[in-house]
N, C-alpha and C positions, 0 to 999 in steps of 0.2 A: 113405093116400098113393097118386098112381095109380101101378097099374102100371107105365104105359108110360116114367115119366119115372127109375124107377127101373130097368128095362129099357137103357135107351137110356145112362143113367150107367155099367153094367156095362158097355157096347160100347165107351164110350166111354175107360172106363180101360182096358180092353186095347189099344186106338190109342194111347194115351196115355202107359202106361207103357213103348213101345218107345221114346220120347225125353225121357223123366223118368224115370230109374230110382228108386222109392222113392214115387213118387207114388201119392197114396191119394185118393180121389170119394167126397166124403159128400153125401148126401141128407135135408135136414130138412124135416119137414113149418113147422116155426115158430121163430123164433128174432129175438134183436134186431138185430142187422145184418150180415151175410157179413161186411162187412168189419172190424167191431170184435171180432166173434170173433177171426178169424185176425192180427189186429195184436196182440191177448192172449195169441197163441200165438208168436209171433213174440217177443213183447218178451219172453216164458218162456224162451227158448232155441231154439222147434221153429225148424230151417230145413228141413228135407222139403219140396218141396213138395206141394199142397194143393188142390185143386179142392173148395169148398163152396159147394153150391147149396140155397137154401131154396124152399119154395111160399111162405109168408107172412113179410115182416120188420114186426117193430114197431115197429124204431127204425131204417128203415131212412136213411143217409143218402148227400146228395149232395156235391157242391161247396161252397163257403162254408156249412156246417151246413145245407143246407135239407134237410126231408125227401123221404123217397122212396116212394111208396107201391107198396106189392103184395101182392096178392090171388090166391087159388091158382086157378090156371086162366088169368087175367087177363095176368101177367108173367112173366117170365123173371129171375132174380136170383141170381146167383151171385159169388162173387170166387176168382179164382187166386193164392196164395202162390208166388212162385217166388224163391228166390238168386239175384240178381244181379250183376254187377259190372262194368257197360259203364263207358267211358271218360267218357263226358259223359249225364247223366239226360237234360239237356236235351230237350224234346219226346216222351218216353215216351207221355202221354195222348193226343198226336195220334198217337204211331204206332198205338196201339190203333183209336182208333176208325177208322184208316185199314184195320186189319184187319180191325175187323167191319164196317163198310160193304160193306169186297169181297165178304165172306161173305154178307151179305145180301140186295143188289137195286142195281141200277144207277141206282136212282132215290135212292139212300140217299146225303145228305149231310152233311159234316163243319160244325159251328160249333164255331169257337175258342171253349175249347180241350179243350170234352172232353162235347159233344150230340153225338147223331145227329138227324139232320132230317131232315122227309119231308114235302114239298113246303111249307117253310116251318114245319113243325109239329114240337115235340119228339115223338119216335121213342124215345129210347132216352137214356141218361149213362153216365155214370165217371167213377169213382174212384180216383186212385195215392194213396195213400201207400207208404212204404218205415220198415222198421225194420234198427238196426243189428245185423250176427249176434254171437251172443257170444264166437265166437273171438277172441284176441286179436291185433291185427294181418292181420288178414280186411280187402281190399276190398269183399267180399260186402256187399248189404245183402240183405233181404227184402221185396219187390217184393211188394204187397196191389194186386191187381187188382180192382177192382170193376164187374159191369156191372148194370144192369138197361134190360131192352126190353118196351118197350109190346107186347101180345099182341090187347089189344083193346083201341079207344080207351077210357082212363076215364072212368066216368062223371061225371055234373056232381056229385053229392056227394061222390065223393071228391076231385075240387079243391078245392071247396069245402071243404073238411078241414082239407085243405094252406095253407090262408090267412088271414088274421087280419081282413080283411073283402072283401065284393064285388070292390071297386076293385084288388083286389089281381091277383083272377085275370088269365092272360093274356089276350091278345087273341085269341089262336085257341086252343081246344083241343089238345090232345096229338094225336097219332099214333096207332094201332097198327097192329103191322105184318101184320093178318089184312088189312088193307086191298091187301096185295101180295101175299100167298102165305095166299090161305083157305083155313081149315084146320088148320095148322101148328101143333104139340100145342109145349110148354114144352121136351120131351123132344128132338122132333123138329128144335127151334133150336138147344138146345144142342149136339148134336151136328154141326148145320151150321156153327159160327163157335170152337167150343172149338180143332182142332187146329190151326186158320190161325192162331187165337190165339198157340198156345205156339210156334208155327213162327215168327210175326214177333216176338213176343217172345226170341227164341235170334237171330234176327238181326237187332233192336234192340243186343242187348247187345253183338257184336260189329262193329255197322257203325253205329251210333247210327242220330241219325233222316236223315241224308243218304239211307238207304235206303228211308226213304218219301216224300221232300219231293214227286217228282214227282206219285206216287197221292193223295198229299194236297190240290195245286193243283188234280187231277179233280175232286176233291169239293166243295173248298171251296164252303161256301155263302155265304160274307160277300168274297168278291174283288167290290169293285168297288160295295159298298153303303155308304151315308152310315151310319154309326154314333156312338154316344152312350154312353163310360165313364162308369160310376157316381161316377167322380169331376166330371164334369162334360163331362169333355174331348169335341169333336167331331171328325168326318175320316173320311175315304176309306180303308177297309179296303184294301190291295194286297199281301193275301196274306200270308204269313209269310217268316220268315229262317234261316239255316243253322240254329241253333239252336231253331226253331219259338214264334218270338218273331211276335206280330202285328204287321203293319206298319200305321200308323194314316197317313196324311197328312193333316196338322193346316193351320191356317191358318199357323202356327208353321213350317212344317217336317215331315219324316219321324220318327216316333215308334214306337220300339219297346215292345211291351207284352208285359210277361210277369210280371205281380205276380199274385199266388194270391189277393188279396185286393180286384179288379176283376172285376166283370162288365161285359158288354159286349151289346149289342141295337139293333138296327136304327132308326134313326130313323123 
């Protein structure tokens, strides 16, 4: 395992545990997914929170089950367990990638409801799930953070991996974000986007997502593009709503979108 990335995780839990008290930074070289680890740990009883970072997942996953690919060296792959217990979930995953955006590059933008984009090209995902704590009578839940970011663009076989025939792949390649800051070790991201993480994560949970709606419309990368629901539906992306509900304007009318079980892509 390198050095450096194990180096940088020690720095980083001393930053880290001055505003998680209890929190522990594990380093794997391989494992099947950050995030289904710590939701096994979570639905056990652990609520501590949790920073696990792998070099390789093998089962890693994203949004509606697809996978996630990564490769040591290649990505960045980690998930944060944190206790939660804000007032409304509502837009958790846009607050995230509102924080690592910032963390990132000025050129780094949001797709509803949970890519990063880099000049139209996937960059980076995530992951929320939440599990309930075992206390009884707890508002708590346990917040599974997932991220993984392109380090260098992947190559055509490993898309190719990722899909069940040609036609499948996208239209344009992935992202990586060597293409903005070359150079940039796994080590060296982490520690640039982890404490803004748990920072707007602490003020997610007491100010929901009203506290990033603004940074969010920065990024947004679908305000104002013709899009195409997987259910069919067509319209005018304009932005999202207090709750981080997409706004679709349909021929129909103004349509709010927020089902876990839609995707959505550019016409």
């Amino acid at each position: 395992m390198p050095e450096t990335l194990l180096s940088h995780a020690e720095s980083l839990w001393q930053t880290l545990a001055r505003s998680l008290p209890g929190l522990t930074v594990e380093v794997l070289r391989r494992i099947d997914s950050t995030n289904s680890e710590l939701m096994r740990r979570a639905r056990a009883g652990v609520i501590e929170p949790v920073l696990l970072v792998a070099e390789e997942q093998s089962a890693g996953r994203g949004r509606l089950g697809k996978a996630w690919h990564s490769q040591a060296g290649q990505s960045l792959t980690f998930s944060l367990a944190l206790p939660l217990a804000p007032t409304d979930w509502s837009g958790l995953s846009l607050a995230v990638g509102v924080s690592l955006a910032h963390s990132l590059h000025p050129e780094v933008r949001l797709k509803w409801p949970n890519d990063l984009w880099l000049q139209q090209r996937k960059l980076g995902g995530i992951l929320v799930e939440t599990a309930a704590c075992a206390a009884p009578g707890s508002r708590q839940r346990v917040a599974v953070i997932g991220v993984g970011l392109n380090l260098a663009r992947p190559a055509a076989a490993a898309l190719a991996a990722l899909t069940c025939a040609p036609a499948a792949l996208p239209a344009q390649a992935p992202a990586g974000l060597s293409e903005l800051l070359v150079g940039i070790s796994a080590g060296e991201l982490l520690e640039r986007v982890a404490p803004a993480l748990v920072r707007d994560l602490l003020a997610f949970e007491s100010q929901g997502f009203a506290a990033f709606a603004l940074r969010f419309a920065q990024r947004d990368a679908l305000r104002g593009l013709p899009l195409q629901l997987s259910d069919g539906t067509q319209g005018t992306a304009c932005g999202v709503n207090e709750q981080g509900a997409l706004q679709l304007l349909t021929a129909h009318g103004m349509r709010s979108v927020n089902h876990s079980d839609l995707s959505v892509r550019p016409c």
